[in-house]
C-alpha positions in Angstrom: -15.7 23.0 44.3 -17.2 22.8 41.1 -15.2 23.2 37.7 -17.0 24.5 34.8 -16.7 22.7 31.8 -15.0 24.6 28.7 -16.2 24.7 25.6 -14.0 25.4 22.3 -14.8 27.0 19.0 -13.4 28.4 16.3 -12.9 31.3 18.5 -11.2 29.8 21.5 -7.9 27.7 21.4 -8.0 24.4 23.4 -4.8 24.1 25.7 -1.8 21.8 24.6 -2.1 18.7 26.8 1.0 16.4 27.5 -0.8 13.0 28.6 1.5 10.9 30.3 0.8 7.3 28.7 4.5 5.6 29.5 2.1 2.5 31.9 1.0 1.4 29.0 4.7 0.3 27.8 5.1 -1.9 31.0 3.5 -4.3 32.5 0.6 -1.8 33.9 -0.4 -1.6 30.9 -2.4 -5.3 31.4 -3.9 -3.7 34.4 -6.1 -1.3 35.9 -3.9 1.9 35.0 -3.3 0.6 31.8 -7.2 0.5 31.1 -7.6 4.0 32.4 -4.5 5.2 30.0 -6.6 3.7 26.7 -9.7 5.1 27.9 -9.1 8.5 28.4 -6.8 9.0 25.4 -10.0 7.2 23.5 -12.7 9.5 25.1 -10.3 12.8 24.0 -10.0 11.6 20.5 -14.1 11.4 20.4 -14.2 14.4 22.1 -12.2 15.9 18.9 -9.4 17.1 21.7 -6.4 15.1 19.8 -5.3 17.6 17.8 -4.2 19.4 21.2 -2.8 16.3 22.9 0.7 15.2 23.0 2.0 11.6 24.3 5.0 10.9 26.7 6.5 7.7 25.8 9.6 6.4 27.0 12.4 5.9 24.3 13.6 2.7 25.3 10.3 0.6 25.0 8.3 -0.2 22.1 5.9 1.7 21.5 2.3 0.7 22.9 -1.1 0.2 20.5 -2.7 3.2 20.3 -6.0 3.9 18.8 -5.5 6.4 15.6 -6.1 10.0 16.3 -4.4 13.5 15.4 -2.0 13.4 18.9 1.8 13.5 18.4 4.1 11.9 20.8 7.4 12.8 22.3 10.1 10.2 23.9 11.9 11.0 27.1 14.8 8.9 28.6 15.2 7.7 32.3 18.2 5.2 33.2 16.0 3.8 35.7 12.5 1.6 35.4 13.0 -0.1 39.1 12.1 0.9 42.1 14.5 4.6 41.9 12.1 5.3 39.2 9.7 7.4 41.1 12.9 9.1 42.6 14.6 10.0 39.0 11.5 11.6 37.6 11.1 13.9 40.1 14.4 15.5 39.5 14.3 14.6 35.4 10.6 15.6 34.4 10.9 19.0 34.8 13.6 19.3 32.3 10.9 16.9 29.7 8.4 19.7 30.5 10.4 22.7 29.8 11.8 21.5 26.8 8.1 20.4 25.4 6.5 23.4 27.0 2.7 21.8 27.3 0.1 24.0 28.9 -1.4 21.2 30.5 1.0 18.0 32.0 -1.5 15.1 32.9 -0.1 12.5 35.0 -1.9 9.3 35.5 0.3 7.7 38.5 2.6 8.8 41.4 5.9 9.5 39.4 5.7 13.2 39.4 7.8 15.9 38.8 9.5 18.1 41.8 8.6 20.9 39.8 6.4 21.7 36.9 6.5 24.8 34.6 3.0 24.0 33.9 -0.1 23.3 35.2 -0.4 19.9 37.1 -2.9 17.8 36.4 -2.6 14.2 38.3 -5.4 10.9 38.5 -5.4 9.6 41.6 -6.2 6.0 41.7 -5.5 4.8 45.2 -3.0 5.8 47.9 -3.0 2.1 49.6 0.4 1.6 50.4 -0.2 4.6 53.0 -4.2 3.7 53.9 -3.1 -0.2 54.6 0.1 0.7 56.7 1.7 -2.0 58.4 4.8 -3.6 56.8 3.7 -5.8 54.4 3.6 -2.2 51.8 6.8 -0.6 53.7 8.2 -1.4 50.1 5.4 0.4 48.4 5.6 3.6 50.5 9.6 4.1 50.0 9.1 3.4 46.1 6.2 6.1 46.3 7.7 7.8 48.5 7.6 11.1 47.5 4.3 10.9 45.9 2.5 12.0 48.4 4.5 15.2 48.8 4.4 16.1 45.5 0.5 15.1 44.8 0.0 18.3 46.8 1.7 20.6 44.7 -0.7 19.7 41.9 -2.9 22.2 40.6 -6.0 19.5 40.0 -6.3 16.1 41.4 -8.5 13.8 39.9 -9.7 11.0 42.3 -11.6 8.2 40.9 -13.9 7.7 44.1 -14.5 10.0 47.1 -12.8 7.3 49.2 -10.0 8.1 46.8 -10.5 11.6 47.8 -10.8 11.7 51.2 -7.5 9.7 51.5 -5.6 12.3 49.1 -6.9 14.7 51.9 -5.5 12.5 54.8 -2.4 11.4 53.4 -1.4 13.7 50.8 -2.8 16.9 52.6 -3.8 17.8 49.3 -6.2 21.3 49.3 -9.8 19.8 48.8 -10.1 22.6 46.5 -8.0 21.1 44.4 -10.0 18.2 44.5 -12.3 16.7 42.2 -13.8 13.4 42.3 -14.2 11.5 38.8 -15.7 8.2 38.7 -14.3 5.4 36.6 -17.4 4.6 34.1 -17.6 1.1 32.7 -16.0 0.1 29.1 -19.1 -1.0 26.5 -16.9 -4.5 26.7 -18.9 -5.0 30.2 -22.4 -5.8 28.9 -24.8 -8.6 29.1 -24.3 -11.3 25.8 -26.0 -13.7 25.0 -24.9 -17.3 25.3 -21.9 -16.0 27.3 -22.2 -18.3 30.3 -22.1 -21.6 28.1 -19.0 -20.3 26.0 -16.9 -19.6 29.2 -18.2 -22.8 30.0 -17.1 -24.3 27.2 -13.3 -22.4 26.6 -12.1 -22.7 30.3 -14.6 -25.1 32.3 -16.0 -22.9 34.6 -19.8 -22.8 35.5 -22.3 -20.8 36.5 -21.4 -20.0 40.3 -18.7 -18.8 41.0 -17.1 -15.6 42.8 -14.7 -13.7 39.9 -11.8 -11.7 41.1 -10.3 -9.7 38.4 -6.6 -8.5 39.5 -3.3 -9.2 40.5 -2.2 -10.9 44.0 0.0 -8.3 45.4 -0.1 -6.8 48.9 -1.9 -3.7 47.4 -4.9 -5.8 46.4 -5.4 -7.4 50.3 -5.6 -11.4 48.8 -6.3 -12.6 52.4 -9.6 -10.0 52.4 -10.9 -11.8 48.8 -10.1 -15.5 51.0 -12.4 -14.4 53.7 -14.8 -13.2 51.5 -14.7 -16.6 49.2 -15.0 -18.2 53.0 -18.2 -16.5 53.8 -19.8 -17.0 50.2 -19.2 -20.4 50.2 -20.8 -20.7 53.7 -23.7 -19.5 51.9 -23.1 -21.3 48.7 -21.7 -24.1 49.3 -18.8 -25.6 46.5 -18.5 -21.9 45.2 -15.7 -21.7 43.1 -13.0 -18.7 43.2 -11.9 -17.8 39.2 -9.0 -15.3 39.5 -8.3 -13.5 36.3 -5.6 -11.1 35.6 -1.7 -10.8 35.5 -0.7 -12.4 38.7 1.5 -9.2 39.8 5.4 -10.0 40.7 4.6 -10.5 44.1 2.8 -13.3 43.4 4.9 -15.2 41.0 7.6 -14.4 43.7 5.6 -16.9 46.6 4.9 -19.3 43.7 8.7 -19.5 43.6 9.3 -20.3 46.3 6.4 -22.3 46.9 7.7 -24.9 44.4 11.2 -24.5 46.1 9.8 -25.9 49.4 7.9 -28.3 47.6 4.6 -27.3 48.8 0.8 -29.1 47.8 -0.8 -28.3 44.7 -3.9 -30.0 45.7 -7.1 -27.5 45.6 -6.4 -26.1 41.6 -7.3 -27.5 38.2 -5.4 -26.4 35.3 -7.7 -24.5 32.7 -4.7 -24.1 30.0 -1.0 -24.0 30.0 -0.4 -20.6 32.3 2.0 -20.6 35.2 1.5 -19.0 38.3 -1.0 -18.4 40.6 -3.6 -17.0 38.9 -5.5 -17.0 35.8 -2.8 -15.7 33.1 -5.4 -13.5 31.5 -5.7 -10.0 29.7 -7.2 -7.1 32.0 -10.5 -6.7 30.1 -13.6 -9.1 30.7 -15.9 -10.3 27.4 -18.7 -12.3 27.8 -17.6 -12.9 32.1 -13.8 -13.8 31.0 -11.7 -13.8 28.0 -8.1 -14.8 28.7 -6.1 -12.7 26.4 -2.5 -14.2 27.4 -2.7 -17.5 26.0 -2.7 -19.2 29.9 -4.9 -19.5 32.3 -5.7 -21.4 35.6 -8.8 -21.4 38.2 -9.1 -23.2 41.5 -11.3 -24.8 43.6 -9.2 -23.6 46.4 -6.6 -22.1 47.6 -6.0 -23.4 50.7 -2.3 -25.2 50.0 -1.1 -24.2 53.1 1.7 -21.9 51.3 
């Protein structure tokens, strides 16, 4: 199904767009979702849509940097940030939406409301918890658990990739009529510069040859699949070095934990700066192949402690 694209004038009044942007005030807002969040409400002030667009924030976070535009914002409260929160917006964010009577509600994650005076817009990133199974993402799925249900009450869903799609379809039985695949474009940060191998060279000590994953270590992101691949490059390449860059996630500082508790090997990293953890402490965007924006970092020869 194709959507035409609208096309406002002096004569035809843009709808009022509630953008849900409340990621960026946790600690999604360093990742993948948090990039998406910045980008879009960027493309819409260039577009010359601000003017139309309101923010959800939450009240009891500080407020995120946000580029400058013509948007207003409005606060809502939830008692819970855990994992109920998925559970206490369905029942609460109707009530945000009657009150602030948008035309439009965009949601860019699976906390959605059980009902919506308005018309639903969601971006679907990834329904993994529910494509991996098994019951290492058990946790995932009863956190998210209604997301699925409700993803198929929404009036547009925006998948980033047809995989995306197709899994909406399977999991969410989502109408593929409803469906529209967008794909994620690339920020102008992720361009060739000049002289950039020798300064990441120089700031972290990593050369030329290596394999860069950029993400945290949580179920979701399948870490024993990014091992096997390393394997099989390095059977290739031999002495291929793995640089992982990105906020470690919580289940990862979790096994580091307890990894120190049972006193395991450390053998197989070399420190690169003064992070903790088990992966590089970094910031989710990439300059010149990797700029660590958290003040920490760490890359490894290996990972094979045996933890």
């Amino acid at each position: 199904m194709t959507f035409p694209v609208p096309i406002y004038d002096r004569w035809t009044v843009a709808p009022s767009v509630l953008l849900d942007v409340r990621p960026l005030q946790g600690p999604s807002g360093k990742r993948g979702v948090g990039s998406y969040a910045t980008g879009l409400l960027k493309g819409l002030i260039n577009e010359g849509f601000d003017s139309q667009l309101t923010l959800l924030l939450d009240a009891r976070l500080p407020e995120p940097e946000l580029p400058p535009g013509r948007y207003r914002s409005e606060a809502s409260r939830r008692r819970y940030r855990g994992n109920l929160s998925a559970y206490e917006e369905a029942v609460a964010l109707g009530a945000d939406l009657a009150r602030l009577r948008p035309d439009v509600y965009h949601a860019i994650d699976l906390r959605l409301p059980g009902r919506s005076p308005c018309a639903l817009v969601v971006t679907l990133h990834d329904l993994i918890p529910w494509a991996f199974g098994g019951s290492r993402m058990w946790g995932e799925r009863l956190r998210y658990w209604l997301g699925p249900r409700l993803l198929r009450r929404a009036d547009l869903v925006l998948a980033v990739s047809q995989s995306t799609a197709d899994d909406a379809v399977r999991f969410g039985r989502v109408d593929r009529k409803r469906l529209r695949v967008v794909p994620e474009a690339a920020d102008d940060v992720f361009k060739p510069s000049d002289g950039a191998s020798n300064r990441v060279a120089d700031r972290f000590g990593v050369k030329s040859g290596y394999l860069l994953f950029v993400g945290a270590l949580d179920a979701r992101k399948d870490p024993k699949s990014l091992l096997r691949a390393w394997s099989v490059a390095r059977d290739a390449r031999p002495g291929l070095e793995l640089v992982i860059a990105g906020e470690p996630g919580s289940q990862a500082r979790g096994r580091a934990r307890r990894r120190r508790r049972r006193g395991c090997s450390r053998r197989g990293r070399r420190k690169a700066g003064r992070g903790d953890g088990p992966s590089v402490e970094a910031g989710h965007r990439a300059r010149e192949g990797v700029q660590l924006a958290q003040g920490g970092s760490r890359h490894y020869r290996g990972l094979q402690s045996g933890c």
